[in-house]
Residue, then its C-alpha position, 0 to 999 in steps of 0.5 A: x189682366x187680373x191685379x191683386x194686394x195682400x197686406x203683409x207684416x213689415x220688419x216694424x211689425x205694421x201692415x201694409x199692402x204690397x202686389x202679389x202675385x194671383x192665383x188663377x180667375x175661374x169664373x170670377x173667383x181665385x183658384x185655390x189650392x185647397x177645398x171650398x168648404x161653403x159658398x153662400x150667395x146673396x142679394x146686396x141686402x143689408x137684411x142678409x148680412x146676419x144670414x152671412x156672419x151665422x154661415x162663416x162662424x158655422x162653416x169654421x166651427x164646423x170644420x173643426x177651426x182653433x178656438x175663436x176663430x169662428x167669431x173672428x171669422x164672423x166678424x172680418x166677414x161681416x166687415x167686408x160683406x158691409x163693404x160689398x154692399x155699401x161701396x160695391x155697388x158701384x155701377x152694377x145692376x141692383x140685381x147683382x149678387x155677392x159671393x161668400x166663399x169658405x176654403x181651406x190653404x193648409x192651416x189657414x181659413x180663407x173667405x173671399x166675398x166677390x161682388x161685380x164692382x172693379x173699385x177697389x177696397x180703400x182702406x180710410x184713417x178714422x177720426x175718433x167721433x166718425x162712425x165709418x171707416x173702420x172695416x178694412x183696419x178691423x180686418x187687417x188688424x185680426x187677419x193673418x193676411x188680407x187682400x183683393x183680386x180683380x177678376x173678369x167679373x168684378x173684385x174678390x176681397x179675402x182675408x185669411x185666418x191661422x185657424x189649425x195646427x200646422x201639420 
């Protein structure tokens, strides 16, 4: 059985995270609707986080994405490829890999990072002086939408961006 959430907006304008209905797992990964425009594979790696953040803002610009959203792509990938590697690692073998994919849903960008970890992303209140625990906020904050899917093969976080013009 595949679980998922997606944090939506609520009447008072807070997000919040409700169940919804997943797409169907294909080797791990949600199917999606639209075309994979780049999928990166890496090590769980602190090192390889840069290579990731310059992929995505790369992928979106080149694909024609509205104005800052490749940075703020950048960015919420970077919150949540962090999280793969520090928390996702949970129980899996250190040589297991995490999975970055860039798609398209319409207007929106969407980037999924899959990692073989089924725990599930906690989001955390952070007190003024903690120095962690700010990642999944940061994504909620700047995302259109967020969330996570358990697959066969581990977990898949996502966020998603309005990032063209509707058509």
């Amino acid at each position: 059985m595949i679980e998922a959430a997606e944090a939506v907006e609520t009447v008072e304008g807070l997000k919040s995270v409700k169940p919804r209905t997943p797409p169907v797992a294909v080797r791990g990964a949600p199917e999606r609707d639209g075309p994979v425009l780049g999928e990166k594979w890496i090590p769980r790696d602190p090192q390889c986080l840069a290579s990731v953040r310059r992929f995505v803002r790369d992928v979106a610009a080149d694909w024609g994405a509205g104005e800052d959203v490749p940075e703020i792509a950048e960015l919420l990938a970077s919150e949540l490829v962090t999280n793969a590697i520090i928390h996702g690692s949970v129980g899996v073998p250190e040589t297991s890999r995490i999975r970055v994919t860039i798609s398209r849903e319409c207007r929106l960008l969407v980037v999924d990072v899959h990692d073989s970890c089924s725990a599930l992303p906690q989001p955390r209140q952070a007190r003024d002086y903690d120095l962690r625990g700010r990642g999944l906020a940061i994504v909620q904050m700047f995302s259109h939408r967020w969330g996570w899917e358990l697959t066969p093969y581990g977990k898949s976080v996502w966020f998603q961006l309005v990032a063209w013009p509707a058509l």
